[in-house]
N, C-alpha and C positions, 0 to 999 in steps of 0.2 A: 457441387459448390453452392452453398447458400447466397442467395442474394436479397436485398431490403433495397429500401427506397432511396438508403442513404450511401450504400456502396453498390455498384455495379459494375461489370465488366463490358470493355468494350475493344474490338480488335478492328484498326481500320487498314482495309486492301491485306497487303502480306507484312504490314505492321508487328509490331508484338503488342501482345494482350494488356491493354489498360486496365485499372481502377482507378473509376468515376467518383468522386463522393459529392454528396448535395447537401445542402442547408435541411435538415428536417421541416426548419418553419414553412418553406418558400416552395421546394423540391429544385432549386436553380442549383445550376450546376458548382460547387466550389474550386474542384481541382482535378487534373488527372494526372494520375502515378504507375509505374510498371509494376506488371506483375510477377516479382523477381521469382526465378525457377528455385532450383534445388543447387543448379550449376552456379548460378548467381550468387545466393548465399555461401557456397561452401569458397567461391574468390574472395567476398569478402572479408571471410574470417582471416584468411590466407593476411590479406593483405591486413586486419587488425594484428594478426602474430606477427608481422614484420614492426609495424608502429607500437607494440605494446615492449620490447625493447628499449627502442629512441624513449616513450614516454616514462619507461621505471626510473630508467637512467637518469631522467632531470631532478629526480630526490624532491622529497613534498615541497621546497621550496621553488622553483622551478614549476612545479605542478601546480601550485596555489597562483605563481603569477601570471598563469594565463587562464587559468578557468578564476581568477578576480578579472582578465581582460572578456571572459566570457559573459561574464554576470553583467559587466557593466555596458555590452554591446547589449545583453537582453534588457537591461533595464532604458537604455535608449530606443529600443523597437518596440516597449513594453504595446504601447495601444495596438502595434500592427498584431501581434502576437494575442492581445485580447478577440480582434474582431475574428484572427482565425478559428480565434476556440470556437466563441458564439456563432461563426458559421457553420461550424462542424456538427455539433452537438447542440444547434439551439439555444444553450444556456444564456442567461439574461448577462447584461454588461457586468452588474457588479458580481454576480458569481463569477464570471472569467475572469476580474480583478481581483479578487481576493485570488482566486488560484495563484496567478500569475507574483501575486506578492508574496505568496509562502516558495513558490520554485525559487525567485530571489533570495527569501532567508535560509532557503536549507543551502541552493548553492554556496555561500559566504560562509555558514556553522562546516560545510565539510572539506571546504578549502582552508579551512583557518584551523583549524582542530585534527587534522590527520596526520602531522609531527606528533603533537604528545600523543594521540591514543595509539599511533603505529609505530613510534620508532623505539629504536633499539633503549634497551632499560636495564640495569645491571638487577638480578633478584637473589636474593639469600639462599646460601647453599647447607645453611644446617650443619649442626658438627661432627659429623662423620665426616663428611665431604668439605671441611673445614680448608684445608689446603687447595681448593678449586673453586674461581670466578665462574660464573654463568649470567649468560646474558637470553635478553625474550626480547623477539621484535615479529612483527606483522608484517609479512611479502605477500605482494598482489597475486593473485592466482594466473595472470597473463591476460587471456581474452574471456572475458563476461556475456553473454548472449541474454539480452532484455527484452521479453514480449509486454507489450504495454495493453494499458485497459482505455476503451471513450469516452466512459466519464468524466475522467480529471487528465485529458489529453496529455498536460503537461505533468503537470503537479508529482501524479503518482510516478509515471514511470522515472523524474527526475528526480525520486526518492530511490533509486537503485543509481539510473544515471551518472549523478552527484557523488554520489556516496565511492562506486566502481572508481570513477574516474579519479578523485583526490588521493585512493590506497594505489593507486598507481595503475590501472587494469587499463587496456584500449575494451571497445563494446563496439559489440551490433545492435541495433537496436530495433525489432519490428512493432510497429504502429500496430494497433488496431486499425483493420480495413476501414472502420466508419472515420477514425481520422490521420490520416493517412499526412497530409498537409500539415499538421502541427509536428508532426514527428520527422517529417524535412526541413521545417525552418527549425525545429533545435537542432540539426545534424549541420544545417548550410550556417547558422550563423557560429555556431564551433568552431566550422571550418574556416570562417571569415576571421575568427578571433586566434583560432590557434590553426593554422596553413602549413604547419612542417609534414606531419604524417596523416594517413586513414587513423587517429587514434579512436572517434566516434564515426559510423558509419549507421543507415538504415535500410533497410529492406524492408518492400512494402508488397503486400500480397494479401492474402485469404491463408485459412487456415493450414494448410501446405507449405508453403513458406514459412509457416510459426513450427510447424513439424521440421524441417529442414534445418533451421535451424537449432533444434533441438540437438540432433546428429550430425552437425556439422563439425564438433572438435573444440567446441568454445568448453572453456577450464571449471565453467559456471553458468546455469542459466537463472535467471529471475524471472516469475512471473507473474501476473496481477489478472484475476479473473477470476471466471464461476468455478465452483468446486468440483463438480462433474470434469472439466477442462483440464482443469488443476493436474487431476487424477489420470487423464491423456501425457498432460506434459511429461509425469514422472512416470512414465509406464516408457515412453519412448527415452529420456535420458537414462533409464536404467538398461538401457541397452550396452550402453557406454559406459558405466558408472559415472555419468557428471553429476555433480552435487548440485540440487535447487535448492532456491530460495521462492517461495510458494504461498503470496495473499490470494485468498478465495474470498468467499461472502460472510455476510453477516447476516445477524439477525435480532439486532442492539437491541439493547432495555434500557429504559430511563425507570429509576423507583423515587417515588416520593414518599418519602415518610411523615409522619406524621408532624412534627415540625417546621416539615421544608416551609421555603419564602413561596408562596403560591403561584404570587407573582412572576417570579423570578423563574419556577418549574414550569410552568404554562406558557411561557416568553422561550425559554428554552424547546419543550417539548413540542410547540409549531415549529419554528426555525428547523430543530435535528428532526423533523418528518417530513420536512414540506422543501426544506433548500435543493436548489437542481435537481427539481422535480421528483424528490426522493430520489436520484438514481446515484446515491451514495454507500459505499459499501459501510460505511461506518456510522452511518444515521439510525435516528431512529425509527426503529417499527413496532415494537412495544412498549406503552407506558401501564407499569402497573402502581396503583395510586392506592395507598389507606384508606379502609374506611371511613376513616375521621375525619379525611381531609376531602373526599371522592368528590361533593355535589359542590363545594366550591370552587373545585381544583376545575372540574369538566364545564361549567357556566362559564371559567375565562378562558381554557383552550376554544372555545367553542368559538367563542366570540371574536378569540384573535384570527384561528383558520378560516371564518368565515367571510372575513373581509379581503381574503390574498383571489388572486385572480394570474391566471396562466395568459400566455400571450408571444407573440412573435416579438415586440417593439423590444427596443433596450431598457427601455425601464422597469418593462411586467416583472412580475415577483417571483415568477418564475418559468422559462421555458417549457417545451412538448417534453414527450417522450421521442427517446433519441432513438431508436429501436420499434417500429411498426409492430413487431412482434412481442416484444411486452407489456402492448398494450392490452393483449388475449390475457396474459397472464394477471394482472393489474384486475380485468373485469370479471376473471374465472375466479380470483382471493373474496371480490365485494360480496360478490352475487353469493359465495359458499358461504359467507360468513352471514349474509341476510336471513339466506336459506333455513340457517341451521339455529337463527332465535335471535342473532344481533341485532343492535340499533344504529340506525344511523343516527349520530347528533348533527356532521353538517355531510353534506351531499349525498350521494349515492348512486345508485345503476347511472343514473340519469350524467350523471357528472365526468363518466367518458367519455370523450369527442377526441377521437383522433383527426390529428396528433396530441391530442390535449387534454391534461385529467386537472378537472378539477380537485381542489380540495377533501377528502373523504377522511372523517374522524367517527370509527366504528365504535361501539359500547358493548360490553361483554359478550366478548367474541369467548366461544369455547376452547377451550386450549389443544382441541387437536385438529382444530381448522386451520387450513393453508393459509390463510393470514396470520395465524400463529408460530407455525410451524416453519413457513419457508419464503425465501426474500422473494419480498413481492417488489422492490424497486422502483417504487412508484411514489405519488403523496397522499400516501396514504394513511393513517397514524391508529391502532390498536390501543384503549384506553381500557383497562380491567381492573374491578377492585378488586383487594384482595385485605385479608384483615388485618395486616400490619405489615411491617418494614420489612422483619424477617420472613414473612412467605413471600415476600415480592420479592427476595431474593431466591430462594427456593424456584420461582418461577422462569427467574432468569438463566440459571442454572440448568436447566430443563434438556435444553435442545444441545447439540451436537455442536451448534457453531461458538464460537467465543473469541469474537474479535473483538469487540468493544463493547465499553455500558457506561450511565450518567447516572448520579446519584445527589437527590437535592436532600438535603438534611442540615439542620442548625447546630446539631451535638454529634452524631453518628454517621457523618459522611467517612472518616477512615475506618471505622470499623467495617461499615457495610462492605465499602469499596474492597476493603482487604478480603473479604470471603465472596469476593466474585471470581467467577474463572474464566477470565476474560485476559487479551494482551494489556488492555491498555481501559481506563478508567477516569473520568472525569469528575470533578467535586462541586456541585450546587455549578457547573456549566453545561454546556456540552461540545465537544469534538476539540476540547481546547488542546490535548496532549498530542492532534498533528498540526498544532502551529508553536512549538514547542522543540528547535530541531534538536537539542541534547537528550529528546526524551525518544527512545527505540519505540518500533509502531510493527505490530503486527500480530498475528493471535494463535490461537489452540485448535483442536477440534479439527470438524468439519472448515475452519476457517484458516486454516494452515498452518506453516510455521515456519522459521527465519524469521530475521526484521530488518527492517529498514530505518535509517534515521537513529541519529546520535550515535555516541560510540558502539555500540551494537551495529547498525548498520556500517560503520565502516570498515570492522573485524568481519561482516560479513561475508565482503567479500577480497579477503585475504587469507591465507594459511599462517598459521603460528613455527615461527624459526627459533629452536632452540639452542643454547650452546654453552658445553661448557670446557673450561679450558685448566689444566693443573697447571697453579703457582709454584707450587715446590711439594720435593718429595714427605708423603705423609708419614705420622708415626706407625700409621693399621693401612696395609694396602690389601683389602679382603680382595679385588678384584685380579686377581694372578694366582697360577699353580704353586710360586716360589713364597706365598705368603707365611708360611709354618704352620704348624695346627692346631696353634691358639690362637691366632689372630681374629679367626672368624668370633669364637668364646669372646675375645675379648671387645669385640663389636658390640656383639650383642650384650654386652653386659653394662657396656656403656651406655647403649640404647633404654635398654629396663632401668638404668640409673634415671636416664633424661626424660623420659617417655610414658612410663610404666606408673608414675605415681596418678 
């Protein structure tokens, strides 16, 4: 069992087994939670199959009006629901605010929007089948198993959450060990809002529990995490054949082309490097900039990273590292890229203090340095020229991950955007397409695949109900022994009439 600073185990007399989690900034204690077994998770599912009945049966209408009674108890607790985050994970006030406002807008886009994208729809049956209505509709899979990530405690897993809940699904839900506490106050204030059935539950534990879960019977699991893990999850649900849905990591590009607003790519490129301490799966870690534009473009990132400052208080700009052991990672990417000819333009070796990184904006780092190669999750930001728009695509292109990229340009943002191969893509912003709930979020590669958010994530997690039904009897019934033995001929020749040209 791995343990950090920030989760711990604790079993008091002949007690059962706690998880401790602490503040990163402080090391004081936050909360303690159990550490459910295998026994424990497989009652709850139990008891989500019972509740996930009661909850299909309310029809999205019903459904919508108490997860809008949910939304509007979280937006009442919204501060107490902030200081958990930033206890949990460090992060500064207004990161845990902005999270907590996007958990609000996607809960309302998937309670509001899961009639028209799932319910029943009459579709065109083509003129062979001319004499027969058919109908498509989206059924909930039953019970959905959610393992969540600690960076966006809320946010992210409330992107499956959300989405499960409105297609009609009951969930279990396990927290990341580091926060364990935000993943019980969205389970308790559920429970407060909607009190009939288990239809959200959580289990909280260590990596055992997120296994158990796996094989415990749920219809579906989701999960948000490193790709290594990823690649655990789906090795134990193919036990069972359960179908995942599967966010890994990233390893984003911002390209600036020769045109971009500098200002604006520079204002962007701190922000997507440096926000919650870079430990963003969808941030950025490489900017590759034009030549033409390079020695302007690196004098204002330079200038903007170089004024931010880490810190415990609510105001710092940004939070620790949430994770003791990223920070190894963090100083092993600086040092290999110093090593091997980079420059620093701000910080450097010197700029990690755990729990604390400073700032670091490297200068042509080689492209098969682990600061290039692999998420360092940190605030860290890779700045490389390259001769133009289109090898900075070429570069992004490169690696295995493709979850996301930001593209600054004044004429050629959809072009470039368009030949990236990534989920999701942002135009002269960045990270705008996950506060965006209509727009599906999630990627390729090494970075997974499913999505969450917007109609896509709500078909996610549902199966497709088809049907069709004969109106009256046809003139060609090819499908019977008693058809004759031109019927079939005369299918087909209707077909090559309609089809064929």
């Amino acid at each position: 069992m791995t343990q950090t600073a920030e989760a711990k185990s604790e079993r008091g007399g002949d007690g059962p087994e706690l998880l401790t989690s602490h503040d990163p900034r402080t090391g004081e204690v936050v909360g303690r939670h159990p550490v459910h077994s295998a026994d424990d998770v497989a009652a709850a599912v139990r008891r989500a199959r019972d509740a996930s009945t009661h909850w299909a049966a309310l029809d999205f209408d019903g459904r919508r009006a108490r997860l809008d009674r949910w939304r509007k108890l979280l937006s009442r607790r919204a501060d107490e629901l902030c200081a958990l985050i930033s206890a949990e994970t460090g992060k500064s006030a207004d990161d845990a605010r902005l999270e907590v406002a996007m958990v609000l807008d996607h809960l309302h886009w998937a309670a509001k929007h899961a009639r028209k994208t799932l319910g029943r729809r009459r579709v065109a049956t083509g003129p062979v089948m001319h004499n027969h209505a058919a109908t498509l509709e989206y059924r909930p899979f039953g019970v959905v198993g959610v393992i969540g990530p600690w960076n966006y405690p809320a946010f992210t897993p409330m992107g499956s959450l959300s989405y499960a809940l409105a297609a009609g699904n009951a969930v279990v839900f396990k927290p990341s060990e580091h926060t364990p506490g935000v993943g019980r106050f969205l389970a308790d204030t559920f429970a407060e809002a909607v009190p009939e059935q288990h239809v959200l539950q959580v289990v909280t534990g260590y990596g055992p529990t997120g296994a158990a879960l796996c094989g415990a019977g749920v219809d579906k699991l989701a999960f948000t995490g490193s790709t290594a893990t990823g690649r655990r999850v789906m090795a134990e649900c193919a036990r069972t054949l359960t179908p995942v849905l599967v966010e890994c990591g990233g390893k984003d590009a911002l390209i600036v082309a020769e045109d971009a607003d500098l200002e604006a790519a520079a204002r962007g490129a701190v922000w997507g490097g440096l926000f919650n301490a870079g430990q963003s799966c969808a941030g950025v870690e490489r900017v590759y900039v034009a030549e033409a534009v390079a020695d302007a473009f690196v004098e204002l990132v330079t200038r903007k990273a170089a004024t931010l400052r880490p810190g415990g208080s609510p105001d710092a700009d940004f939070g620790p590292i949430t994770m003791p052991k990223q920070v190894d990672v963090i100083a092993a990417h600086v040092a290999d890229a110093l090593d091997r000819g980079a420059t620093a333009a701000v910080g450097g070796r010197e700029s990690i203090r755990p729990p604390y990184v400073e700032p670091v904006v490297l200068l042509d780092v080689p492209e098969d340095a682990a600061a290039v190669t692999e998420e360092t999750f940190g605030p860290t930001l890779v700045v490389n020229r390259v001769a133009d728009a289109d090898e900075a695509v070429r570069r992004a292109n490169a690696l295995r991950y493709g979850l996301g990229a930001a593209v600054y340009s004044k004429a050629r943002g959809e072009e470039l955007a368009a030949r990236l191969r990534c989920g999701v893509v942002s135009i002269n912003s960045v990270l705008a397409f996950a506060s965006v709930p209509a727009l599906p979020f999630g990627g390729v590669g090494d970075s997974g695949f499913g999505r969450i958010h917007g109609e896509d994530g709500l078909r996610e997690f549902t199966y497709a109900h088809a049907v069709s039904r004969q109106r009256f009897a046809g003139a060609l019934d090819p499908m019977t022994y008693e058809r004759g033995n031109r019927t079939v001929r005369r299918v087909l020749r209707l077909v090559r009439v309609l089809r064929g040209r």
